[in-house]
N, C-alpha and C positions, 0 to 999 in steps of 0.2 A: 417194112423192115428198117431199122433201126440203122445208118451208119457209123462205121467204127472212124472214130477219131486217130489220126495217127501220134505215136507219143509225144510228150510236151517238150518242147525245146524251152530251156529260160531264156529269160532276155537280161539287157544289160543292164547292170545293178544304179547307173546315172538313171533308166529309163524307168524305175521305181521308184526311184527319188524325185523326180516329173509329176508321172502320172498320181501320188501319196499327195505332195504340195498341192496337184491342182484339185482334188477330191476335196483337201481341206481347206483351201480357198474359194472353193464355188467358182473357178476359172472357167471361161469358154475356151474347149479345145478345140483343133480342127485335127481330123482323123482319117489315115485309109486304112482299110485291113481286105484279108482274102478270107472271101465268103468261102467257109469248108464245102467241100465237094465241086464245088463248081470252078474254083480257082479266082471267078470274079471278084475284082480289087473294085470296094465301096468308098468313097470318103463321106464325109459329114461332119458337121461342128454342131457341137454338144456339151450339155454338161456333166461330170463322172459322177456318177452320185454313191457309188461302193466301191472295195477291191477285196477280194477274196481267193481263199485257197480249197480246190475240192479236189477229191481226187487226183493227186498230185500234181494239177494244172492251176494256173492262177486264170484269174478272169474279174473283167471290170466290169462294172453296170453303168451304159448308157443312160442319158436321160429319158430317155424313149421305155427303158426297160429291161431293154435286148441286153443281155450278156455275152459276152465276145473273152476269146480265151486269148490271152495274150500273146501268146505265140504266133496267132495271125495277124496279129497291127504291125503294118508296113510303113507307115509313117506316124507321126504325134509332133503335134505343137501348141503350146498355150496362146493364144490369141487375143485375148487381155486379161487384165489384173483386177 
């Protein structure tokens, strides 16, 4: 059974301006978010390689693959240039 996401909260419009630049810069970020369901906060550095809107939620693509919906990234920082 499938779980239900709870609605999308925006974030703040400097934190789109962040995570845009470092997409198009190929920057290493360093990142935590809370895993849906379980509440567990993950971090890891990464590189963003999309940013997308579906479903009326936004969501980045890890370099890994994994898609994470914006609303659960609890921190972000660019960590070089």
């Amino acid at each position: 059974m499938k779980e239900k996401l709870q609605a999308y909260k925006p974030i703040a419009c400097h934190l789109h301006d962040q995570i845009e630049s470092s997409i198009v810069k190929k920057q290493s970020v360093r990142i935590s978010f809370e895993e849906p369901g379980s509440g567990k906060v993950i971090s890891c550095q990464t590189i963003l390689s999309d940013w997308y809107v579906k479903e009326g939620g936004e969501y980045i693509v890890l370099g890994n693959g994994q898609h994470l919906r914006l609303d659960y990234l609890r921190s972000f920082e660019i960590v070089s240039n």
